[in-house]
N, C-alpha and C positions, 0 to 999 in steps of 0.2 A: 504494500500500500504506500502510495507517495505522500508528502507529508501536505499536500494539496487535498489529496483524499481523506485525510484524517485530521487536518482542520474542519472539512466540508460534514465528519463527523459529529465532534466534537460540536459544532453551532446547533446541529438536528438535535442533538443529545440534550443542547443548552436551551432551545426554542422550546425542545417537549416540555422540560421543567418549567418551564415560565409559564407556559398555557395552563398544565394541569393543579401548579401549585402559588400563583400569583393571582393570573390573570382570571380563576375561576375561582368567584366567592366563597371563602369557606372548606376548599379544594380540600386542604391534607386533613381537616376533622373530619370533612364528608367520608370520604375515602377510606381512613383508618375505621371509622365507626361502620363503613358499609361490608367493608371486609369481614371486620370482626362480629357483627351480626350474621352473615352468610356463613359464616366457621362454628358460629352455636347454631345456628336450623340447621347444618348438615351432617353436625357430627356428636350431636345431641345424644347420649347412648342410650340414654332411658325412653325420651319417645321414640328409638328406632327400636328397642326391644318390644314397647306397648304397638310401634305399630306392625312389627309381626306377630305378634301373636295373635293380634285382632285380623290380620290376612289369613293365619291358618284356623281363622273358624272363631275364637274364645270373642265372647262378648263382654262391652263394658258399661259400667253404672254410674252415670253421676250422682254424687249423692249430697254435692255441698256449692252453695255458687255463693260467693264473697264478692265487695268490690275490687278485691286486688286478686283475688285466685279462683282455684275452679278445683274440686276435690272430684275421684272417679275411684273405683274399685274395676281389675279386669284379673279376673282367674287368682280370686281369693288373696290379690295383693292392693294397697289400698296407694292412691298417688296427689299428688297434689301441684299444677299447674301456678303459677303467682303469672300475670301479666302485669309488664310497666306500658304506663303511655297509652291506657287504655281508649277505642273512638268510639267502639261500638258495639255491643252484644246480642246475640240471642241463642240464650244459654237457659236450659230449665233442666230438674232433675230428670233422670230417664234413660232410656236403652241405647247402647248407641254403638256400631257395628264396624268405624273404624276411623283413623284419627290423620289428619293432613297439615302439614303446615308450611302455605304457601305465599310465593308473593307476586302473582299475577291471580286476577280473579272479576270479575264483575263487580260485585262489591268491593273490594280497594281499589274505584276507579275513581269514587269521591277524596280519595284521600291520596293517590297517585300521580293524578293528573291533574296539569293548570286546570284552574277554575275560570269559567268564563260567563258572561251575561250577556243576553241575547235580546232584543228589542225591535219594535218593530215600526212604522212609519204611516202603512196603510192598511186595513182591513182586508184579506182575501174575498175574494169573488164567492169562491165557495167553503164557508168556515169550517162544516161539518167534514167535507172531503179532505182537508189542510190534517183536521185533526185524524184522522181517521191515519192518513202517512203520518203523522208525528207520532201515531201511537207505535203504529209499527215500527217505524226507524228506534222508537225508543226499546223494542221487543226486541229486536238485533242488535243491539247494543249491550244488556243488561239479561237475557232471558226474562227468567221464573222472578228474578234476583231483585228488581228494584220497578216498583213502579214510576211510569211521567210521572205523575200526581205530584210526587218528591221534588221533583226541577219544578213545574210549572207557578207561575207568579199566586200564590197565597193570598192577596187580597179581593180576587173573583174570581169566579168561576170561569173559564177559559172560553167560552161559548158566549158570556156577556162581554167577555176581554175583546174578543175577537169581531165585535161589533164597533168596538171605538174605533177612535183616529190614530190610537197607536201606544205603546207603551211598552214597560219589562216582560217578555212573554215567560220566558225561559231561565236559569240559573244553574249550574252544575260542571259537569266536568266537559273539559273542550270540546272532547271527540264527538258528546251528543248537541253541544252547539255549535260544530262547525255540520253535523250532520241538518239538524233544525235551521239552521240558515241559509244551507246549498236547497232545502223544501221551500221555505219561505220566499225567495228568489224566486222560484219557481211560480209559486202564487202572487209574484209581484209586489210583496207585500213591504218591501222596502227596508229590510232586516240591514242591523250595524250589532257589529259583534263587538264588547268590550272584554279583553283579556284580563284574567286576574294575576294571583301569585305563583310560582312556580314553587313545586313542592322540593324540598330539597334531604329531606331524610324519611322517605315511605313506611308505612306500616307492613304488619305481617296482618296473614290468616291464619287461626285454628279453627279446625274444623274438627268437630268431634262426631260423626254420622252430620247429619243435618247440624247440630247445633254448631257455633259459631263466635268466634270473639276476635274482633279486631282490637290490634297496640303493637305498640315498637318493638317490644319482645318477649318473650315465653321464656321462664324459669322453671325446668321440674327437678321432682326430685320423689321419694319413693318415703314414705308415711311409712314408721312405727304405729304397732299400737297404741292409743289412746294419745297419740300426740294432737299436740291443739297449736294452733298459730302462734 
């Protein structure tokens, strides 16, 4: 290598660090803290033992839900979950058949993705048809997972909204108001997207069967008898 090549080195080497640990806000806390959260969901020992045993058949019980934890029993051993940074729950006691803990989902789209608000200028032509696509678009976006209802503007009913001369339609995460706005357009309806904040340290999912708890991360650990918090 000529030393023309290995200065031309060296400035790539030097450019890279400037972009990932300067020039990007927050770069090296981001980074360490993202790392080391991806190192505790993958190499978690306790939830990869709870979750084979719940693949080869054994079923589990919740038997305790806290605001910081979530207690379960799976084949006569008893466990106990602690979430930090909690967003969001739906957690009740009960049966539950196997245990995930992920970070893409339908549900951590509100908390993954820029937030954006979506507005509109003129009334469609045809309201009921408008919303009929908005539902859908919104059914491809989010399945089983999240109703419209959730984005849509809260102070009327979206069928009287859509009789004004204009306002907040929408509210939520980009991807369904840049979807709701490519619609809108459509229907002429004079849509201006405003961008929110960009998220910069995402949550996780646990999934326990159905049940469900979103936060920044998941602490287990394996209960004694009659131990208490």
């Amino acid at each position: 290598m000529t030393d023309q090549q290995k200065a031309g080195e060296m400035f790539a080497q030097f450019a890279a660090f400037i972009l990932m640990y300067v020039l990007v806000p927050g770069g090296i806390l981001f980074i360490v803290r993202k790392l080391a959260r991806q190192k505790k969901q993958m190499t978690d020992p306790l939830l990869q033992e709870i979750q084979e045993l719940l693949s080869k058949g054994a079923s589990g019980h919740i038997t305790r839900i806290q605001t910081t934890f979530v207690e379960f029993a799976v084949e006569q051993a008893a466990y106990r979950v602690r979430f930090e940074g909690k967003r969001e729950f739906a957690t009740k006691t009960g049966v539950f058949e196997s245990l995930e803990v992920l970070e893409k989902h339908p549900l951590l789209l509100d908390y993954t993705e820029p937030t954006g608000v979506l507005y509109f200028g003129a009334p469609p032509a045809y309201p009921e048809a408008f919303l009929t696509e908005l539902r859908t678009a919104s059914e491809a976006q989010f399945g089983e997972w999240r109703s419209l209802k959730r984005y849509l503007n809260p102070q009327m009913p979206p069928q009287t909204l859509l009789q004004t001369n204009g306002g907040m339609l929408l509210q939520g995460p980009l991807s369904l108001m840049l979807r709701a706005q490519s619609l809108a357009e459509t229907y002429q309806m004079q849509p201006d997207l405003t961008r929110g904040k960009v998220v910069t340290l995402p949550p996780q999912i646990l999934f326990l069967g159905r049940h469900y708890i979103i936060a920044d991360q998941f602490i287990s650990e394996r209960l004694m008898a009659g131990k208490q918090p």
